[in-house]
Every structure is written in structure tokens, then in C-alpha cells.
Backbone as JSON, one array per atom type, in Angstrom:
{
  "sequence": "XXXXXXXXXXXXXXXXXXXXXXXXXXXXXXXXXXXXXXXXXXXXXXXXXXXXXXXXXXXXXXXXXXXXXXXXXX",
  "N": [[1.29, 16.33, 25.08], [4.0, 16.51, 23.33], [4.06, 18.37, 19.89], [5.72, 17.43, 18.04], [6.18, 14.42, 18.27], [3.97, 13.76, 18.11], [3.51, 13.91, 15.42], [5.67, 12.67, 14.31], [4.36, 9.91, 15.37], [1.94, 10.11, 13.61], [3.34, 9.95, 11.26], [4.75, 7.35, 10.88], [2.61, 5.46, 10.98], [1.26, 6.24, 8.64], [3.45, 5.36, 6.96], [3.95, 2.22, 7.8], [1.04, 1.55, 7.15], [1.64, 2.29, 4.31], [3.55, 0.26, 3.28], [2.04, -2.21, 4.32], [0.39, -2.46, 1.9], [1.22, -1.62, -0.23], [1.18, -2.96, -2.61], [-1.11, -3.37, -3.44], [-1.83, -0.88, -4.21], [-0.11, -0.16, -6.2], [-1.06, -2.3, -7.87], [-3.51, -1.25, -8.49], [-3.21, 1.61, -9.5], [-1.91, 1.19, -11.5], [-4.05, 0.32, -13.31], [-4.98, 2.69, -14.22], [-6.18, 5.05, -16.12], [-4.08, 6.02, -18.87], [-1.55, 8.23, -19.32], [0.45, 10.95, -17.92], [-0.03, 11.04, -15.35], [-0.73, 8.98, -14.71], [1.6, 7.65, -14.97], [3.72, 8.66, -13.09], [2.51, 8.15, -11.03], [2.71, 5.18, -11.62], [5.61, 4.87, -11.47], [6.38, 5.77, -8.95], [4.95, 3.82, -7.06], [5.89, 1.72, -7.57], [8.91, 0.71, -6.45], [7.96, 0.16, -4.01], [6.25, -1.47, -3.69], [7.58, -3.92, -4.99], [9.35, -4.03, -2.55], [7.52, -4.73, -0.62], [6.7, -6.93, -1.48], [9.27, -8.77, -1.84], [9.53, -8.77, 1.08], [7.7, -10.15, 2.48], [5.5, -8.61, 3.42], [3.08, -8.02, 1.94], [1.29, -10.38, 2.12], [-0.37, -10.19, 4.52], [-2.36, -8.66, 3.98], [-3.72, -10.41, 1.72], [-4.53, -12.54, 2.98], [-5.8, -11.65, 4.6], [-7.62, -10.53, 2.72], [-8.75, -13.35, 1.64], [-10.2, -14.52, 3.12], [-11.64, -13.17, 5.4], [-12.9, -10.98, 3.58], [-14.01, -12.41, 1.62], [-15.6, -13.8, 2.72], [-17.07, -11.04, 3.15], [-18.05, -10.25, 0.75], [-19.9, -11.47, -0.21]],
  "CA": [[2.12, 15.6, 24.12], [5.1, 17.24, 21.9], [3.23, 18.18, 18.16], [6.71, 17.2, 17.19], [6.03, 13.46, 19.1], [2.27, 13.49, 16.98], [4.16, 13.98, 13.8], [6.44, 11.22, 14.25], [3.48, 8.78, 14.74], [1.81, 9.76, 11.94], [4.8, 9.47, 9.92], [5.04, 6.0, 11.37], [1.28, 5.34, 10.71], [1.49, 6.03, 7.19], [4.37, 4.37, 6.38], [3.18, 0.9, 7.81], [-0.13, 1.52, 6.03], [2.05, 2.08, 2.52], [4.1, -1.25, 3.27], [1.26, -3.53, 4.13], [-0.7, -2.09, 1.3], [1.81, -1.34, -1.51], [1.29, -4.08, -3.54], [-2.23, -2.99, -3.72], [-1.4, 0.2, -4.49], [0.62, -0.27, -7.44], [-2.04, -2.91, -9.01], [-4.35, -0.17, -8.48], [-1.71, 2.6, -10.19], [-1.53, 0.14, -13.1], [-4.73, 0.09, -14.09], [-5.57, 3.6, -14.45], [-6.02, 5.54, -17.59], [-2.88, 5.82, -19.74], [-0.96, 9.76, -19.11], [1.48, 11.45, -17.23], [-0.16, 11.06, -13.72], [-0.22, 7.11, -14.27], [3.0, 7.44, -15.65], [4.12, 9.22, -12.51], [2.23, 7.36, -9.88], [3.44, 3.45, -11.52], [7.65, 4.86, -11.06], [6.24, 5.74, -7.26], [4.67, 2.85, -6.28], [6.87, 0.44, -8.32], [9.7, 0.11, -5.7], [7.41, 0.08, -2.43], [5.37, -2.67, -4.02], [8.76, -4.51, -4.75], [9.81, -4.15, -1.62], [6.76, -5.24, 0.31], [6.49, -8.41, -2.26], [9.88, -9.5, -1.65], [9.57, -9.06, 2.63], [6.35, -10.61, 3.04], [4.32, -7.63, 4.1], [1.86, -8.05, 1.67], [0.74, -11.22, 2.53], [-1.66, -10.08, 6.01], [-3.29, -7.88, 3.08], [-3.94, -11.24, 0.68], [-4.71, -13.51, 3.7], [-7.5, -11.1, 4.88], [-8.98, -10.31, 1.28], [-8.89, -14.45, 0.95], [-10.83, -14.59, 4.61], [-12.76, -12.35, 5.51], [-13.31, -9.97, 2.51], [-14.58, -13.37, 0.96], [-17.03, -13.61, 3.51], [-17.82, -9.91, 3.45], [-18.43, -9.39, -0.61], [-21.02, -12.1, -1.03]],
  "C": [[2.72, 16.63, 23.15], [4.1, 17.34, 20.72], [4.42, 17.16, 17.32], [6.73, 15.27, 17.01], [4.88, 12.73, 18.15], [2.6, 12.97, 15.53], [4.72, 12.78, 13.36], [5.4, 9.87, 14.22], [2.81, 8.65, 13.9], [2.31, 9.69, 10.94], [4.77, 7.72, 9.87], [3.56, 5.42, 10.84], [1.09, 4.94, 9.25], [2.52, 5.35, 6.8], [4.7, 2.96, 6.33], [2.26, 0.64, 6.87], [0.51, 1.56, 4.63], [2.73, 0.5, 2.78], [2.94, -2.24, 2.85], [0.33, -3.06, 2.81], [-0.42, -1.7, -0.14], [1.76, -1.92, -2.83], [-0.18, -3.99, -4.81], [-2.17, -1.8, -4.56], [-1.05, 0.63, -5.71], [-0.1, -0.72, -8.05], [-3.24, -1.72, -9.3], [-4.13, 1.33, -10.11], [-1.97, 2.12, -11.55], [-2.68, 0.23, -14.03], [-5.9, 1.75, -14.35], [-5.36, 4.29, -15.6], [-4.41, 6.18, -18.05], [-2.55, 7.46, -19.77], [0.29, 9.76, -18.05], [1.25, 11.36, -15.79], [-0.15, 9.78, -13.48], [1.5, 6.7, -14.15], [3.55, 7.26, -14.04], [3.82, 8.4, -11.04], [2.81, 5.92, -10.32], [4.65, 3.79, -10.81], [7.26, 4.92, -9.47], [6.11, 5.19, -6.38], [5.67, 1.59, -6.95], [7.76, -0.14, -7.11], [9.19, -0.14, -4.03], [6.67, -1.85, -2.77], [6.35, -4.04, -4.26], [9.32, -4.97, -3.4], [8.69, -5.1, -0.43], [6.42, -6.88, -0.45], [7.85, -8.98, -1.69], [9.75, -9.93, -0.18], [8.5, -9.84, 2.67], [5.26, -9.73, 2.95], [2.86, -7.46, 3.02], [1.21, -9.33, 1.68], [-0.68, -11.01, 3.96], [-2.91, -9.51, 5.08], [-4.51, -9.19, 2.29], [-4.42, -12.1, 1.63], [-6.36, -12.9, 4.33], [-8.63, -10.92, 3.58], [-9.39, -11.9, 1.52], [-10.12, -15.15, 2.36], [-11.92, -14.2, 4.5], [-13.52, -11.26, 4.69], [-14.22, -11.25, 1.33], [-16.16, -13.53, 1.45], [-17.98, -12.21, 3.54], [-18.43, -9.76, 1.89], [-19.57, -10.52, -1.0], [-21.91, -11.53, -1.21]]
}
């Protein structure tokens, strides 16, 4: 297999994983101590988390926490 071929799916890999997961991401972002690296990480995740709220894509995230992460944290 190409490295170049490898690359591309883990490009692809990660960039699913930020979609379905952005939303998270950002609430996460949000609630971390008050500086220049929060600062820096909210503007970053701001428009992914946008984006995956308006498409849907964070819904499979919110449907499994409300599932099975219900069942798993008792």
C-alpha cells in the first residue's frame, strides 16, 4: 500500500471523528480554565461544532450517550 494512500485515510479518519464529535469538543473547550489556550482552542472548535450542529452529525454522538452510555455509567 502507497504511504501516500495511508495518509489519505487517516486524514479521512480524523476528520469524520472531528465532525461526529465536534460539538463535544467545543463544550469541552468551553469549560476549561480561562487564558490564551482556551481562548485559542473555543475560535477552533467554534465553527466545526456549528457546522456539525446545523448537519445533524452530532446527533449519533447524543443518541449513543442517551443509550448506551446511560446504561454503561450506572
Amino acid at each position: 500500500m502507497p504511504l501516500g494512500r495511508a495518509w489519505r485515510g487517516l486524514l479521512a479518519f480524523y476528520l469524520v471523528a472531528l465532525a461526529l464529535n465536534a460539538v463535544s469538543l467545543h463544550r469541552n473547550n468551553e469549560q476549561m480554565p480561562f487564558g490564551p489556550l482556551r481562548s485559542f482552542w473555543v475560535a477552533v472548535s467554534a465553527p466545526a461544532a456549528r457546522v456539525a450542529a446545523a448537519t445533524g452529525l452530532d446527533r449519533p454522538r447524543a443518541f449513543l450517550a442517551r443509550t448506551i452510555g446511560a446504561a454503561l455509567n450506572r
